[in-house]
N, C-alpha and C positions, 0 to 999 in steps of 0.2 A: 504493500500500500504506500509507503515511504518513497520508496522509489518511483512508482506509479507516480504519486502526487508530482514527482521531482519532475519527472517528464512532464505529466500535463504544464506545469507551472512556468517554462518559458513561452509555452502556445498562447494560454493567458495573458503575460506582457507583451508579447509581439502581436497579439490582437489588437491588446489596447494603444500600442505606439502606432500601428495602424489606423485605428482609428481617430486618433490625435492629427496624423499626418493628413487624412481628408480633411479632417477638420476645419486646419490650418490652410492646405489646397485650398479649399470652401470660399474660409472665410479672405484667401488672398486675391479672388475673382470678382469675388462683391468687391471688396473694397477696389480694383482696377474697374471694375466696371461703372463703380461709381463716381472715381476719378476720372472718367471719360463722358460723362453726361454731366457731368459740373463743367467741363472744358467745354462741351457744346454747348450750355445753357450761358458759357463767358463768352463765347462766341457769338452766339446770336445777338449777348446784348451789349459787345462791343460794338457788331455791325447796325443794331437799332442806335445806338449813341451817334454813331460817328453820319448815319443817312439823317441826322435830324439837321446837319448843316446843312441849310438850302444851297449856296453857291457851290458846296462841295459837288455835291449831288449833279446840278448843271455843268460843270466846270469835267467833272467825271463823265458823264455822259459823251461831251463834246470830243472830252481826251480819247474815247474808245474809237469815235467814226476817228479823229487822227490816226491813231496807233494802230487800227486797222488797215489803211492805205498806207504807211509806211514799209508795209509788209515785203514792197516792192522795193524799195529801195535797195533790197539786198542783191538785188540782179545789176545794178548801178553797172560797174565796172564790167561785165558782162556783157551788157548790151552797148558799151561805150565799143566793146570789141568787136561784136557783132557789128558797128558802123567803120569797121575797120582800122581805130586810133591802134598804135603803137602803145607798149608798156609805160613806154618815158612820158610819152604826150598824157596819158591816163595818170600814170601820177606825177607829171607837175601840174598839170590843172586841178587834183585833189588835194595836191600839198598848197598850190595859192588860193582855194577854197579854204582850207584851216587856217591858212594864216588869217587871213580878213573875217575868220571865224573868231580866231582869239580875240583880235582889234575890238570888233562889234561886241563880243562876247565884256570885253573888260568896261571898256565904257558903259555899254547896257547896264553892268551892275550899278553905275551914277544914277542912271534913268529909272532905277527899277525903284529903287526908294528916294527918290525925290521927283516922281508923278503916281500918277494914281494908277495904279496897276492892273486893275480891271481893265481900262485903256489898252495899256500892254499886253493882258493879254487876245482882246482882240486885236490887238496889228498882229501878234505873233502869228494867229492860225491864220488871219488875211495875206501874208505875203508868203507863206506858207504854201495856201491853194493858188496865189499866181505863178508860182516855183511849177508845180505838178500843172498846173496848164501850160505852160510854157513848154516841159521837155513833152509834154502831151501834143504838142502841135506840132514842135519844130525838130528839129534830126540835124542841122547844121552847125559846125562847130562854133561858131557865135554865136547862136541863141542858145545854147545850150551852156558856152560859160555865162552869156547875161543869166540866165535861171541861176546856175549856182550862184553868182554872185547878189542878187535877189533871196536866196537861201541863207546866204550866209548873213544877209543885213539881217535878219529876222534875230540873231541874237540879239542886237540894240533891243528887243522887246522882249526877247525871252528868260532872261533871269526875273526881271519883274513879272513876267508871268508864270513862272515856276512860284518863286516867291508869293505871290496872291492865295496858289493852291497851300505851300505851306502855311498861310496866317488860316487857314478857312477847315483848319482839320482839328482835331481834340489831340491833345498832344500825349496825354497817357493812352493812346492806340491810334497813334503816329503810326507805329509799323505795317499794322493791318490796312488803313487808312492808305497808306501808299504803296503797299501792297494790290492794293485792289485797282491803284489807278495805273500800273503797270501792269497789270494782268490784261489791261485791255489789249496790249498784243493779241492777246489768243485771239481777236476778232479778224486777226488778219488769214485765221483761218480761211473765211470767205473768200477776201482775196488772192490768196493763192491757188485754191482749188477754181476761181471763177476764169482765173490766169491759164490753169491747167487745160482749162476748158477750150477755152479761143485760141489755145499757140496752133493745132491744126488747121482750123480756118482763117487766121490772118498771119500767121509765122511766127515767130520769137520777136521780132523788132519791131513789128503794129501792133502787138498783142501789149506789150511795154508802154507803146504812146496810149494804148486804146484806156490801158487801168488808168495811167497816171492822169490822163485828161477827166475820166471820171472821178476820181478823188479829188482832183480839182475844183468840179462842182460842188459834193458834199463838205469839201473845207470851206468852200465860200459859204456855204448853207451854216456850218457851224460858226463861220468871224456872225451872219448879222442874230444868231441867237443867244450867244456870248454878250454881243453888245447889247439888246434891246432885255436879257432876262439877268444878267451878272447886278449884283450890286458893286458900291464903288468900293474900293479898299480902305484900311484904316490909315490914318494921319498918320503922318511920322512926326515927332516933337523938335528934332534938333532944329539948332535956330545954323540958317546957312552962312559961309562968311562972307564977305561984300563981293571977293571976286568967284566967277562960276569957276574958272580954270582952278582957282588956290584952293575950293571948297572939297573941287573931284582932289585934289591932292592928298589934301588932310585926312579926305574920309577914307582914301584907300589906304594909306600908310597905316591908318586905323588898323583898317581891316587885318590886312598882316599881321599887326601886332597879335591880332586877336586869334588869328588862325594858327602863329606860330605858337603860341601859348595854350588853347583850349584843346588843339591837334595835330601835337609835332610832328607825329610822322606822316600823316596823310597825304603831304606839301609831296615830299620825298615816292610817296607809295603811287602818288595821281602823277607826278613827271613820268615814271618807268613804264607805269602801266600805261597812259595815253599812248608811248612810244609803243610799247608791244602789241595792243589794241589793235593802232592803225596799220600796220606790217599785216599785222596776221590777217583784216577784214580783207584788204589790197588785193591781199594774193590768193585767199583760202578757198574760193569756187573757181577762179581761174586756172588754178594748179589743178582744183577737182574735175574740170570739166575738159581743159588743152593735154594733162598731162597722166592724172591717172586714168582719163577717160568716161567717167561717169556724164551722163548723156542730159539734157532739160529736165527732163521727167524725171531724171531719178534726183537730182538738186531740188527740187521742187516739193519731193517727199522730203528730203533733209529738211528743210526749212517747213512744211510741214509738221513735223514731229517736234520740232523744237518750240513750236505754238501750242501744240499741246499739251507736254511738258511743263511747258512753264508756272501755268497756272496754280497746280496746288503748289507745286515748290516756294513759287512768291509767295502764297498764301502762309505757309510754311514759314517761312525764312523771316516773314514780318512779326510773327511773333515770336519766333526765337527771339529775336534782336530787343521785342521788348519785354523776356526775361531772362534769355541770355546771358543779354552782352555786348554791345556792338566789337567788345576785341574778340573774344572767342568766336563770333558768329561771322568775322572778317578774314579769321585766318582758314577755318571751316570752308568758306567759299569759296576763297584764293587757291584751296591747296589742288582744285581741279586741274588750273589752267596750265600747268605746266606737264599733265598726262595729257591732254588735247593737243596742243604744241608737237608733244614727242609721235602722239601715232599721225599725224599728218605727216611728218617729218619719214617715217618709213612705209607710209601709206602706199608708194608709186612700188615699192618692192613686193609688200603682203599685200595687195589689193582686196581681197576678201579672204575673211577667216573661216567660211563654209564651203565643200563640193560646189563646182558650178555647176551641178543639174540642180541642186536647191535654191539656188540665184536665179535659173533662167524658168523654175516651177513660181518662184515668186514674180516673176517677171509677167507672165502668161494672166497672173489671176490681176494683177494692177499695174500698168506700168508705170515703170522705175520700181516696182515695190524691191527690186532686188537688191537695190542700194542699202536694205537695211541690213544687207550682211557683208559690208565693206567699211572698212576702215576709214576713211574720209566721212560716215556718216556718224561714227562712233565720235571720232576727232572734231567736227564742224558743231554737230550738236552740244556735245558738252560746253564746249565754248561760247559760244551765241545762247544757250544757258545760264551757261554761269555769268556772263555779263552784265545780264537781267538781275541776277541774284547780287552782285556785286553793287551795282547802281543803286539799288533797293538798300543796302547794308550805309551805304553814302549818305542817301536822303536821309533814312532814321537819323542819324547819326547827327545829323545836322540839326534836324526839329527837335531832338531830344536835347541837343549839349549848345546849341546857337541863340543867338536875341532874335526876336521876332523882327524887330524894325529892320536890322543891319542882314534878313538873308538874302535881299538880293544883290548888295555888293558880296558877303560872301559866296554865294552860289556863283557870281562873274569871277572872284579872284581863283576860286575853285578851276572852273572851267576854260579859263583861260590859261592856265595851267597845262591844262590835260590837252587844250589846243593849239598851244607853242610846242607842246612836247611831240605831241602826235603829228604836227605839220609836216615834217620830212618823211614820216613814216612814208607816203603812198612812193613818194620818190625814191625810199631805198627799195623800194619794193621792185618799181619798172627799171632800178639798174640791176639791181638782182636776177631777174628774171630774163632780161637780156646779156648778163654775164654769165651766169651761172645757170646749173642745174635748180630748176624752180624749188624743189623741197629743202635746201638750204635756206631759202626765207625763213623756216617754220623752226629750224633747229636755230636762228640770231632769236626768234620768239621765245624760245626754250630756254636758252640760257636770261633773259631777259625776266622770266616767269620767275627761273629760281631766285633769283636776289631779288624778285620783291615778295618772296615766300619767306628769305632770309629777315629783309625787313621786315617785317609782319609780327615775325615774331621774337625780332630780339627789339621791337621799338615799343615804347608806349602809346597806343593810337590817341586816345582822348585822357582828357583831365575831366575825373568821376564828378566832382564836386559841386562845380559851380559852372553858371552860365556868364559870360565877359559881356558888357559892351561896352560900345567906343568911346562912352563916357569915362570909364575902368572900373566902373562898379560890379559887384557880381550880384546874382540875380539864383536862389536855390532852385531846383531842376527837379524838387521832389512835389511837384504839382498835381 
């Protein structure tokens, strides 16, 4: 009997540890499960918080029919080649495109906060939609740089109008908030697939004027509902100094101060990256299309899939950022771009990592589907991804730790930045490509990626504490 007990008696406890361990299972399900409907009910009433701002709302609207027609743009340099330009010609008129981008860009920040920004931002989508009517009509190499140079005046209005959508958001779901307003990409879904549509009946280079002309109209539809539905911006207080020229002086040297001090290293992270940016845009469907071979249709699906993509990921990334972190949620994004870089860079060797009877089975059921199992689409997508995600990590970043009045000089010193830096890019790009084997562009990218992967994280992106402005007062950020 003694021994009998002895035996039954560890069945007993490994019964009951058993049972203990459902238990615990049990109760570790409920409680994840209930942790996930508290995140969707913060959800829902972040996005009920943040739609109660009326201009938000119209301003968001507007941005979607934009960021749906820009969809195109990424064929840019493509269709410059399908009109037969050369490399060089392609990028020096994109590199003297960014420079008068910077220019307009740094000034604009003047304009942005000292006039009414609602203003600004209807000129911005107004010269906007005359840009996309323009290369919509005309095919000759001088209407075509007047358009860009038409494009690029539109920074004089676009920091103040970036700036507008910042003052017009709830700044404790900033993230989500600008999150949502870049997700409007995905609308460029239509666009592309309406694109896929017409390239057999008008070709690749009418098919190009035929979009950009019609997004033309839609942006014009959006400058007179902007104007007649926007309210006007809030006042800025500083009193201006007598002369206009010594006021843009003082307030930019501001600015700096404030940008060197609130986010040292960002100055440093926006010069390398504009420069890698532009390189890699330049070259990365040209190379996909001249040299590994991948056809319209299958570029079409890459850009495709990166619109669809994107969207939870923004969605995603915007509230990391606002419990994250913005440094851990910057290094996080950043640490893509330099695997996207390297498989393009051996892309033209490994061209697909599948048999090509499964390439040319995908091919049969959609065309171009086959592109999804090639390296250039693995390489292009993650990058035009991440860029999204990166951008998104920026703005937070900015609404969270910046002064409301002073963000459209900071957004112009910002981006004037990243477009001095990135102006030569297109031009290293077209000697590149006429010197060298084209997939060396993407390995100058690579190495480019990693030091500011190094940057990232051996610098301190922001200062936690306080908000600066150009008065020097600080301003607490726990609102």
């Amino acid at each position: 009997m003694t021994e009998q007990s002895q035996q039954q008696k560890p069945r007993r406890d490994s019964g009951i540890s058993h049972d203990g361990e459902d238990i615990e299972r049990d109760s570790h399900i409920v409680d994840t499960r209930s942790q996930e409907i508290e995140e969707e009910k913060s959800f829902l009433e972040s996005l009920r918080h943040i739609f109660k701002w009326r201009n938000y709302t119209i301003y968001l609207f507007t941005a979607w029919i934009f960021n749906a027609g820009i969809a195109i743009w990424s064929y840019f340099s493509l269709y410059l080649r399908a009109l037969y330009w050369d490399y060089i010609l392609i990028g020096s008129v994109l590199t003297f495109s960014s420079i008068l981008t910077a220019i307009f860009r740094f000034v604009g920040g003047y304009i942005g906060d000292t006039t009414d920004r609602k203003d600004l931002a209807v000129v911005s989508m107004f010269l906007v939609g005359i840009y996309s009517m323009i290369i919509g009509i005309f095919s000759d190499v001088l209407m075509i740089v007047v358009g860009i140079t038409i494009l690029a005046s539109a920074e004089l209005s676009k920091s103040g109008s970036s700036a507008y959508i910042m003052e017009n958001i709830p700044r404790e779901n900033s993230g989500l908030a600008l999150a949502l307003f870049t997700s409007g990409r995905a609308f460029g879904i239509i666009t592309l697939v309406s694109f896929g549509v017409i390239i057999p009946l008008f070709g690749f280079s009418q098919s190009i004027r035929l979009v950009y002309l019609v997004n033309g109209i839609l942006l014009l539809a959006c400058t007179t509902i902007r104007a007649v539905l926007l309210d006007s911006s809030q006042k800025n207080e500083y009193v201006k100094e007598k002369r206009l020229i010594k006021d843009f002086s003082v307030q930019n040297k501001e600015t700096i101060k404030i940008l060197i001090k609130t986010i040292p290293g960002v100055i440093a992270v926006m010069f390398i990256d504009g420069l890698s940016d532009s390189i890699f845009k330049f070259g990365a469907l040209i190379y996909t299309n001249e040299t590994v071979g991948i056809d319209i249709a299958g570029i079409n699906v890459i850009l495709l899939t990166t619109l669809i993509v994107i969207v939870p990921l923004l969605l995603k990334v915007g509230r990391i950022t606002d419990r994250m972190g913005i440094q851990k949620t910057a290094v996080l994004v950043y640490s893509i771009m330099p695997i996207s870089a390297y498989i393009l860079f051996i892309a033209n060797t490994y061209k697909y990592w599948v048999p090509m009877p499964l390439v040319n089975s995908a091919n049969l059921i959609v065309e171009g589907l086959g592109v999804v199992f090639s390296l250039p689409f693995l390489g292009i997508v993650m990058k035009y991804v991440n860029d999204q995600l990166w951008w998104l990590v920026l703005m937070a970043m900015i609404r969270k730790k910046l002064p409301d009045k002073d963000t459209s000089k900071i957004l112009a010193v910002l981006m004037t930045v990243a477009f001095l830096c990135s102006s030569i890019g297109p031009l290293i790009g077209g000697v590149v490509f006429e010197l060298l084997p084209q997939q060396w562009l993407f390995f100058i990218v690579l190495v480019l990626n990693l030091l500011i992967i190094v940057t990232l994280v051996g610098t301190k992106i922001t200062e936690d504490d306080s908000r600066i402005h150009l008065n020097g007062s600080d301003e607490s950020v726990s609102e």
